[in-house]
C-alpha positions as CSV (number, residue, x, y, z in Angstrom):
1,X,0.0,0.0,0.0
2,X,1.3,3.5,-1.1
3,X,1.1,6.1,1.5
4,X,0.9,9.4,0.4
5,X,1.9,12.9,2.3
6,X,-0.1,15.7,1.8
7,X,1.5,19.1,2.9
8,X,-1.2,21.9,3.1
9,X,-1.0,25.2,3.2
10,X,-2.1,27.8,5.7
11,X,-4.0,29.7,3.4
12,X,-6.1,26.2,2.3
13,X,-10.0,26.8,3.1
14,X,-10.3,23.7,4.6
15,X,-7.5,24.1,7.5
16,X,-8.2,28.1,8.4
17,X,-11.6,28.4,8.8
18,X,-11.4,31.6,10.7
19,X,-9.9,33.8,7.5
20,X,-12.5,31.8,5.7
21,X,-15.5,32.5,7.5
22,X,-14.0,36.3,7.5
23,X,-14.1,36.4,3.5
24,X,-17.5,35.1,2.9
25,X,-19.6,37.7,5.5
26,X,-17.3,40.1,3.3
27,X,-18.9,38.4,0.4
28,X,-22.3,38.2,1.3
29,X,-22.6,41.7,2.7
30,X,-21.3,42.8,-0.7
31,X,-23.7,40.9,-2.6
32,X,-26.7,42.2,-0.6
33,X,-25.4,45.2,-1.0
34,X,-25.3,44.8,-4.9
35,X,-28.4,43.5,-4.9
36,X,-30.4,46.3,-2.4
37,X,-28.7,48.8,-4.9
38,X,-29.9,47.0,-7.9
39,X,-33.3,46.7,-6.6
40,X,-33.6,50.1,-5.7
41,X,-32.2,51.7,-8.9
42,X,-34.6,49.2,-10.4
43,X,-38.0,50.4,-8.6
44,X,-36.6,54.4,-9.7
45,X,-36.0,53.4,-13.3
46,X,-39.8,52.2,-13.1
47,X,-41.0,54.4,-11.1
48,X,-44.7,56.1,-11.0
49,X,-44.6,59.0,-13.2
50,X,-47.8,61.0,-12.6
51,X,-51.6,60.6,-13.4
52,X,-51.4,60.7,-17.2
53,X,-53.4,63.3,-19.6
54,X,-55.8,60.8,-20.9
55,X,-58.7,62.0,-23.0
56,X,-62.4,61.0,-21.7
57,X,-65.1,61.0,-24.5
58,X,-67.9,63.1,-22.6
59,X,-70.6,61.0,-23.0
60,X,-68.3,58.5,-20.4
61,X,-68.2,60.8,-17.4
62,X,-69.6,60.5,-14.1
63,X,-72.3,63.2,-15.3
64,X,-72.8,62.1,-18.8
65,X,-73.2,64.8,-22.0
66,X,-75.3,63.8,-24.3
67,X,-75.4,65.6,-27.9
């Protein structure tokens, strides 16, 4: 049976889980961040613009003329 040795390194994910752990709330704060910011520059791209100028015939209205 061949025995192998494995050397790892400090930086490896698996053996420093404290640097690790440190990197990925760095991560996910900057992807919630990316995403609020998307989201909100999203909603103002779409955003209500006003009651639009839209032309009633009159014979439609809540008092109806009639010709």
């Amino acid at each position: 049976m061949e025995q192998t040795n494995i050397t790892r390194s400090p930086k490896d994910i698996s053996t420093n889980w404290v640097s690790t752990s440190r990197f990925m709330f760095y991560v996910s704060i900057g992807i919630t961040l990316a995403l609020f910011l998307g989201m909100t520059l999203g909603l103002y791209a779409h955003r209500y613009k006003g009651k639009p100028d839209v032309p009633v015939p009159s014979n439609t209205l809540y008092n109806p003329v009639y010709k």
